[in-house]
C-alpha positions, 0 to 999 in steps of 0.5 A: 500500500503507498504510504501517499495514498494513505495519508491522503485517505486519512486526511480525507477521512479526518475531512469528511468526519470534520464536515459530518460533525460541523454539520450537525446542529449541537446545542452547546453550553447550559442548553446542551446540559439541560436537554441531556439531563433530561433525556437521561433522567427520562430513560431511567425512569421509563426503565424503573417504570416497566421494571416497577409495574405490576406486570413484572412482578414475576420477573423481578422474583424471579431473576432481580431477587438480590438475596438470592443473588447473594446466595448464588453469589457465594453459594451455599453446601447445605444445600447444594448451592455452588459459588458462582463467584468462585465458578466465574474464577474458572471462567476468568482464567480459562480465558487469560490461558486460552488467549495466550496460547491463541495469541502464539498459534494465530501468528503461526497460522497467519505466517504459514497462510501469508508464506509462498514457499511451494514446499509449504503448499499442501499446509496452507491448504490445510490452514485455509481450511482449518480457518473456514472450518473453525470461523463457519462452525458455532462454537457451541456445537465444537464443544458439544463434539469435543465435550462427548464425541472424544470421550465416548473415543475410549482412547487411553490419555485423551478421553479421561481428560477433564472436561476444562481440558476440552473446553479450553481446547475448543476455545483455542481451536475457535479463536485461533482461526479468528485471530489468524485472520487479524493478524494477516490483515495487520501484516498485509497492512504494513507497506510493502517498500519499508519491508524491501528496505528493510531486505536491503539493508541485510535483514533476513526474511525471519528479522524483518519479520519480526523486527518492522513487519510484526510490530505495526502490524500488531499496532494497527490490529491491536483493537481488533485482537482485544475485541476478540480478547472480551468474545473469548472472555464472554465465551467461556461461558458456553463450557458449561454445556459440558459440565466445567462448573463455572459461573453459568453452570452454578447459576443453573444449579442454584436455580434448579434448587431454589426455582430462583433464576437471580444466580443468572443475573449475578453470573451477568453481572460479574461478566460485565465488571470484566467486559465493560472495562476491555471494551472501553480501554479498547475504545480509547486505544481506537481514539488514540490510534485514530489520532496518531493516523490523522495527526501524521497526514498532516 
């Protein structure tokens, strides 16, 4: 890509947002303050209202109950009530381990897609497949296969591993394939004449690589690789449907005890004190990125 041509996009695309904005009529100062107060205050009190009426009394005892919420929080043996809290643990670190590994696997597959050597022809087959394979196919339907099918196999070490030990597998075996993808587009971003500048001043395929290719193109992907961080986060929470006892299989158990759904609640809740936080770092490190670019077509 011609680094003129693209600083004469982002200089354009910072033009046409300028113009977009300035053409939007903005109430400024007290007067933009009172009419956002008001449609906030609105907002809220529509939410309170439908939550208030009568009609959601059901539904307020039945998934809105702080105090079983608390039970289900912190469990409860004597009555065969698991923590969800401590189950959400799981989820948090099966989520932290599976993304390193993805992290190092995706930048194997997306070197091995991008390469030309005619020897490494039948493996990019492969890896195209893999990836259309892994990115077409639920994952809940990968982890219902692998959660059953492998053990039902009777292979020796294999099908009496843990159930975390197939969740985690289908996690990385999912989000290999999406990640493989960024990382490809973030390589195939960087231009193509500061890689043969690089080659002319002696540098090997596998240093230029490593030295002027990966690090912007790990920069100018960074957003899309945390977004898909915060997916597989949110994601752990389907390896219930193999019995790994985490946040959401908790919360079914203290519901299938108390006939009580509040445990669903507070299993969403613990997600969004994980997942809020990454989507708006992620958002900032987007406006940062954004500015940089603009910043440097000028």
């Amino acid at each position: 890509m011609d680094s003129t041509r693209s600083a004469a996009s982002v200089r354009a695309e910072g033009d046409t947002f300028s113009l977009y904005r300035s053409s939007r009529p903005r109430l400024r100062g007290r007067a933009g303050s009172v009419v956002s107060a008001i449609s906030t205050l609105t907002v809220i009190a529509v939410g309170i209202a439908v939550l208030a009426s009568p009609s959601a009394a059901a539904f307020r005892r039945g998934f809105l109950d702080v105090h079983q919420m608390w039970i289900a929080f912190i469990g409860d043996p004597t009555k065969g009530i698991l923590s969800v809290g401590k189950g959400f643990l799981l989820n948090l670190w099966l989520s932290l381990i599976c993304e390193v590994i993805v992290l190092i696997l995706a930048l194997g597959i997306a070197t091995l897609r991008l390469s030309t050597s005619p020897v490494l022809l039948p493996f990019r087959v492969l890896a195209v497949a893999y990836c259309d394979f892994a990115r077409g196919v639920p994952v809940i339907l990968v982890m219902l296969w692998v959660g059953f099918g492998v053990p039902s196999l009777n292979v020796p070490g294999l099908s009496t591993q843990s159930p975390v030990v197939y969740a985690g597998f289908v996690l990385v075996f999912a989000y290999t394939a999406y990640v493989a993808e960024v990382y490809r587009a973030g390589i195939l971003s960087v231009p193509r004449n500061q890689v043969q500048a690089a080659r002319s001043l002696g540098l090997s395929s596998t240093a230029t690589l490593r030295s002027v290719v990966l690090p912007q193109a790990v920069r100018n992907v960074l957003p899309a690789l945390l977004n898909d961080f915060t997916s597989l986060q949110k994601d752990t929470a389907i390896v219930s449907v193999v019995g790994v006892l985490d946040a959401v299989h908790a919360a079914q158990i203290a519901g299938g005890v108390t006939f009580n759904y509040s445990g669903f609640t507070i299993a969403s809740l613990l997600f969004l004190a994980v997942t809020i936080p990454l989507t708006r770092y992620t958002d900032r490190i987007m406006a940062k990125d954004r500015g940089r670019r603009l910043a440097g077509a000028q």
